[in-house]
N, C-alpha and C positions, 0 to 999 in steps of 0.2 A: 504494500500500500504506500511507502515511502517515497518509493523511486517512481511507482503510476503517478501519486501529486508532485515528486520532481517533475515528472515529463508534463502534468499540468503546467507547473510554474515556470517553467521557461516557453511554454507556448502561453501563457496568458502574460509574460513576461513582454515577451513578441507584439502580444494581443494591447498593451499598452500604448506601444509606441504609435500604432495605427489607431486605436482610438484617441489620438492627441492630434495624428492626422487628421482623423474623421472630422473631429471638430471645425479646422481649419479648412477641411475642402468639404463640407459639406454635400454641396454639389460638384462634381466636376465641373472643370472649366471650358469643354467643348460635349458635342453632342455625337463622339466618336467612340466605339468601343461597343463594349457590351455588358452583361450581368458577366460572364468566366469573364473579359477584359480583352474581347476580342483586339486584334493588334496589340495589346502590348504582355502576352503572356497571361497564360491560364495556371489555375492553382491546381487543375485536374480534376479529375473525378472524385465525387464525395459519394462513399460505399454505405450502406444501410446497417453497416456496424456503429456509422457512427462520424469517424473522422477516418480514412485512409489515410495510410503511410504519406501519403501527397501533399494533402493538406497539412497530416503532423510534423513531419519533415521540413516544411518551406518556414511554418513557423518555427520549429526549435530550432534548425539547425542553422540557421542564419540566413539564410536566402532572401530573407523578406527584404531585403533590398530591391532586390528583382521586382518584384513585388508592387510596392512603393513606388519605385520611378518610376511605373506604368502609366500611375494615377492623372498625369495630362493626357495622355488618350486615351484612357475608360471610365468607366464608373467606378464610385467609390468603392463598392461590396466586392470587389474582386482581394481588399487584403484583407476576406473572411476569418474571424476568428476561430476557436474552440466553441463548436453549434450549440453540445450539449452543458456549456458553459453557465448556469442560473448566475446571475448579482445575487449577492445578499446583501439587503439592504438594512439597519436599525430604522427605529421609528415606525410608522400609523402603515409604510406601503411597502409592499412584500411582492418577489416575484414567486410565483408557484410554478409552471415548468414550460417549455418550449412546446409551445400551438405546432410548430411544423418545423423542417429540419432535421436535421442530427441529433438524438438525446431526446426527440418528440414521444412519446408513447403511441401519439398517433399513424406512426410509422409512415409520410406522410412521402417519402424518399421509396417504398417499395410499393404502396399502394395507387399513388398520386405522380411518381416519378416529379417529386418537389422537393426539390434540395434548399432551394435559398429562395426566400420571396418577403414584401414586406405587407405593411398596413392592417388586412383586415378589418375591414368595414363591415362591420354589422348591422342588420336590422332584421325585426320580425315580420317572416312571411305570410300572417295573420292566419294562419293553416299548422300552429304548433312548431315550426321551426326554425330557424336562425340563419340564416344566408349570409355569407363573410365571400365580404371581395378585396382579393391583391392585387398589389404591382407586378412589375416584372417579376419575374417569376423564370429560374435555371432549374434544370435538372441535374443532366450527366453532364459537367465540364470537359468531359474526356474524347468525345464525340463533337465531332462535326457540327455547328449552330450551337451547341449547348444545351437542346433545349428548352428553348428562351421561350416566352411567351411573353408580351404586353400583359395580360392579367389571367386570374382563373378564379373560379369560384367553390369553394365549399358548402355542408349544409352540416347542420348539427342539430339533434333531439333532446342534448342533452340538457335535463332543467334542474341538476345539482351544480351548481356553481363554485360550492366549494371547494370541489374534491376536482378540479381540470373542467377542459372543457373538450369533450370528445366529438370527431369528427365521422360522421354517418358518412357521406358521398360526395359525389362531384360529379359535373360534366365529364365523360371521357370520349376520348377520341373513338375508341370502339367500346362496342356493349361488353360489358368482360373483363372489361382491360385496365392497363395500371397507367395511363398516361391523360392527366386533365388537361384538356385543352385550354388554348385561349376563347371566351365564350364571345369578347366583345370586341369588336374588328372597328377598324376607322372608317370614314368614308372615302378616306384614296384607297381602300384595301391593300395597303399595304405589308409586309413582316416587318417585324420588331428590327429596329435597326435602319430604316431606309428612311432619308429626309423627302421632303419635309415633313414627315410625320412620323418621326425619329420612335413613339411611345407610347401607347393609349392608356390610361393609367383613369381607373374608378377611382370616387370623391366622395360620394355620397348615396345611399340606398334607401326606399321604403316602399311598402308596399300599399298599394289602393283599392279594395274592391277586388282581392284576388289576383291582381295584376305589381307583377315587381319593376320595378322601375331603380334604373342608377344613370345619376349625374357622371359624365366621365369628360376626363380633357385630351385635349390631341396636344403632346408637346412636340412641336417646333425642334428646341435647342436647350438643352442645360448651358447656365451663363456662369456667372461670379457665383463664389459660395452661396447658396442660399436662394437663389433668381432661378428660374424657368420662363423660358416664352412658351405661349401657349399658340394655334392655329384657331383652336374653338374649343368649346364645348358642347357637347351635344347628350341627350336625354335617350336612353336606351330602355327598351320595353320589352319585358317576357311574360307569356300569357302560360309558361308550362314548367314554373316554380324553377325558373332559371336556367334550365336546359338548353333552350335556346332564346337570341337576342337578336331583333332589331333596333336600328335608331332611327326615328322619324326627323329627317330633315327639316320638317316647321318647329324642333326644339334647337335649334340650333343656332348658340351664339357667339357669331365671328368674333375673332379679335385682331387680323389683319388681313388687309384685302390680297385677292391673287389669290389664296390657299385653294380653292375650289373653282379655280378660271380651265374648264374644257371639258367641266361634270357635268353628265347631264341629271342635276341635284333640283329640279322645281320645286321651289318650296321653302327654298333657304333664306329667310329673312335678311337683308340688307343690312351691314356692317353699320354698327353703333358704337358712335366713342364710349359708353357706360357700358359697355359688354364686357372691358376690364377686368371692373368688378364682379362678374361674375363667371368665373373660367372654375372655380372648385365651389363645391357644395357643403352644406349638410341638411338634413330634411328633416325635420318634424311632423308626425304624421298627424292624422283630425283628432285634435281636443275634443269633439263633441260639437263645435260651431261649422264643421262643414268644408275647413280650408287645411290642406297642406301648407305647412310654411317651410320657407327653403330660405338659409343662410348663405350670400353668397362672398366668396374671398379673389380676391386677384390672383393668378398663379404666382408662383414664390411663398418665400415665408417673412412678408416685412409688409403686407397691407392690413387693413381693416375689414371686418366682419359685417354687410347690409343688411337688409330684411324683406323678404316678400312673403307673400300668402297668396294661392291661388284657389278657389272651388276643386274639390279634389277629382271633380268630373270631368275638370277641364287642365288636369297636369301638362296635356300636350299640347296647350293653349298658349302662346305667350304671350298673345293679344290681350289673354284672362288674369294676366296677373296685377297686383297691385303692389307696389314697393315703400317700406316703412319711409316716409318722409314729413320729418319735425313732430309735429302734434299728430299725424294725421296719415292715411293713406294718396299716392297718385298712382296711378296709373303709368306713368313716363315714368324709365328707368332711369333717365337724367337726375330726379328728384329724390331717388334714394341718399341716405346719409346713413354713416358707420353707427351700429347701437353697440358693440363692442368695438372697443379702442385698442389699437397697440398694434404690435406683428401678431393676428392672427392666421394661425399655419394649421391644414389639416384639422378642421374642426369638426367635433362632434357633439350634438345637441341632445340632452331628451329629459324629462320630467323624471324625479326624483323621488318616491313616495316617501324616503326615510326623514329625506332634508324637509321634503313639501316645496321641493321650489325644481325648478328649470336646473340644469348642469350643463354650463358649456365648458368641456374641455379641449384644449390644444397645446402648443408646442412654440415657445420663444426662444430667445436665446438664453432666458433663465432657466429653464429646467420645462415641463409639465405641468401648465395650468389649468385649477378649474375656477368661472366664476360661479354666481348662483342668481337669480333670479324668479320673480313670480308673475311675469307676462311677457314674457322674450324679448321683451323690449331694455327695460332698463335694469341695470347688470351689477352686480357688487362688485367689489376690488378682488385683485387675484388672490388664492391659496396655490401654496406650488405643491404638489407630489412626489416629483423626483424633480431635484435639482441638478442641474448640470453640470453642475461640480462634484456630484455624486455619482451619475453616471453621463458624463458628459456627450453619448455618443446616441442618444436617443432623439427619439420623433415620432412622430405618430398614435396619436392615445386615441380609441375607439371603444367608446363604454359598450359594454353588453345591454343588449336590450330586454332583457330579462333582469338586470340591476335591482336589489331593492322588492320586487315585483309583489309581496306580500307588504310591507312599509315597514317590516319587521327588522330585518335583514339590517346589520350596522355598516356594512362591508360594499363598496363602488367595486366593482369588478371591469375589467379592460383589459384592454390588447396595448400592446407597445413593441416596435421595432428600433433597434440598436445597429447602427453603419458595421460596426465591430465585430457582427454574425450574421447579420441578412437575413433574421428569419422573425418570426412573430413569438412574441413572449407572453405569457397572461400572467396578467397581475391582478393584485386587490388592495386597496385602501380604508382601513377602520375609519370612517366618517365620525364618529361621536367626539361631541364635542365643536363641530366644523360649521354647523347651521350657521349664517347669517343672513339679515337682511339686504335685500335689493339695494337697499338705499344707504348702505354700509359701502361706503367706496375707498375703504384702507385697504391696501395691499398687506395682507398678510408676509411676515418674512420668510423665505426660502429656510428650511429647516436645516439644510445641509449646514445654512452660516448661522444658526442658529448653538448646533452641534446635534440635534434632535437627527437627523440622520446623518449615517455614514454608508461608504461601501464598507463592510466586514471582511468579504472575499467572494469566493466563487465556490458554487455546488457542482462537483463536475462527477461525472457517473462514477469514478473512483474514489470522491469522496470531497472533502473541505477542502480548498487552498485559501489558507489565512494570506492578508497581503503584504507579512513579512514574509512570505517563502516566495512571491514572485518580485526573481532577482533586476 
């Protein structure tokens, strides 16, 4: 057991220096490469045991040089850490085990042939189950393409929160078979990798009347840390619990002209300068008055959070929407104004029964915030979860929508992806204690600076690495 948490500790030793990277490139700096790191060197195939010799190897033995300098022509997740790797965190928010990956229980690599993928967006298929949609999405690095996929989707039954979150099914490419396909395609049709529509990456999910629906963006270009251009976004519709997807061109909102000049696309509503703000999602489903409301954010992670609500009968209306502006509702997307402030990045929205109020969580350069709210309009000061200085190399926090769901429940349950490992983490947060009012606009302090959390170490299938033994 010694020499297994050596061999941890000099690959999570490895696994530092790239999550110091991570931070700093964020995003890469061109829109060239791939999820393995097409052009600048692949880490290899990742085997269902776990981590191969390939992967273990490049990070203990020094290689990750290799590795690293690739980083201007690919994506960041190519200097993958240790998959089966947990943080342990002190404090109120706990990771419990890898959704997908290496060290998943979900086995997610022999079932799904899904090695590395992020986000996870959830939402209730209002039919008992939970539909979670990722980004890009690698399999076999070892093979030709990788893999790769723009996005896939899983499904889940399972309604113990506590104890994981377990994964029933997925789209596959055959009946039978271990490989999830990509479910949501762009509108150049193109494969994952080819400009201008470099990515198609879901935002946001819910379901209406039987009918699932996900916000998704076409990226252009990864820019400066942190920036994405986007082409559009567009509104994707499945009538057979996610199996299969279209997207109706009258949902679709340009964000620069030319991306769709020699389509024959009718129906594609005419480029608006406030379409900006609206390239990522999140969806709040009918309260009981009749309207879906949808949060819209700029692509990247440095704009602000708007507001709309549409008749849920008319989700694929953009005519039908109304946008939160000052006191009041317009109809002109022009007259929206931000109801959350700050870099909101990857936001997810939904009603809290424990708290009694709204939950928006997302992702700054502080850490994992949530605020609170009792009309999704006006928003308290942030609480952080995980700070950044705790685990510096994270993004994307997507609450389960099963959350809470009896009002009993003390524990916020979520998803979280870390640059560091490339796969989807599920977490949980003890809320008690956390309630505040709307109208309470202090910023909570980041617990990490606080000292209320730390990293401890890492749970890794062979056991603790406390973080005096990674040298």
């Amino acid at each position: 057991m010694r020499e297994a948490n050596r061999r941890w500790a000099a690959a999570l030793s490895a696994a530092a220096v790239t999550a110091g990277l991570s931070v700093a490139m964020a995003t890469p700096a061109a829109a060239v490469g791939g999820p393995c790191g097409q052009g600048g060197g692949s880490l290899g195939s990742l085997g269902s045991s776990g981590l191969t010799g390939s992967l273990m190897g490049s990070l203990g033995a020094g290689s990750l040089g290799s590795a690293t300098g690739s980083l201007a022509n690919s994506l960041p997740w190519i200097t993958g850490a240790p998959n089966g790797a947990l943080p342990v965190l002190s404090g109120k928010t706990k990771a419990l085990e890898m959704v997908t990956g290496p060290g998943s229980p979900n086995d997610t690599i022999d079932r799904f042939s899904v090695a590395g993928t992020d986000l996870g967006i959830m939402w209730d298929n209002g039919a008992g189950q939970v539909l979670m949609a990722f980004g890009d999405t690698v399999g076999d690095c070892g093979i030709d393409g990788d893999q790769w996929r723009s996005n896939v989707l899983f499904r889940s039954n399972d309604a113990n929160l506590a104890d994981g979150m377990r994964i029933d099914s997925s789209p596959l490419d055959t009946p039978g078979g271990n490989f999830s396909r990509q479910v949501i395609k762009g509108l150049l049709n193109l494969p994952p990798g080819t400009m201008p529509e470099f990515t198609v990456i879901p935002t946001g999910g819910v379901a209406v009347d039987g009918v699932q629906y996900v916000r998704w963006m076409s990226v252009r270009s990864w820019d400066v840390p942190g920036e994405w251009t986007t082409n559009y976004s567009g509104l994707a519709f499945s009538t057979d619990n996610g199996e299969n997807w279209t997207t109706d061109p009258a949902t679709v909102r340009l964000n620069r002209e030319g991306v769709l000049d020699g389509l024959d696309l009718p129906g594609v509503p005419n480029l608006a300068t406030s379409n900006k703000n609206w390239q990522m999602s999140a969806f709040v489903p009918d309260r009981g008055d009749g309207y879906v409301y949808e949060f819209g954010t700029p692509s990247g992670r440095s704009g602000e959070a708007r507001l709309a609500r549409v008749p849920k009968a008319d989700i694929r209306n953009l005519s039908a929407y109304e946008y939160r502006a000052g006191s009041g509702w317009s109809q002109d997307i022009a007259d929206a104004v931000p109801v959350i402030r700050g870099n909101v990045s990857e936001l997810s929205v939904q009603w809290n029964p424990y708290l009694g109020k709204y939950v928006a969580m997302y992702t700054d350069m502080g850490g994992l915030k949530i605020r609170q709210s009792s009309d999704l309009i006006n928003w308290s000061g942030t609480q952080t979860l995980i700070g950044s200085t705790a685990l510096p190399s994270l993004y994307g926090g997507f609450m389960h929508p099963w959350t809470n769901k009896n009002g009993t429940d003390k524990n916020l349950y979520f998803v979280l992806t870390t640059w560091d490992r490339y796969n989807v983490i599920y977490m949980k947060t003890d809320l008690s204690g956390m309630r505040v009012a709307s109208t309470d606009t202090f910023d909570r302090p980041d617990p990490a600076k606080t000292g209320e959390q730390r990293l401890e170490g890492f749970q890794t299938p062979e056991g603790f690495v406390a973080p005096d033994e990674v040298e």
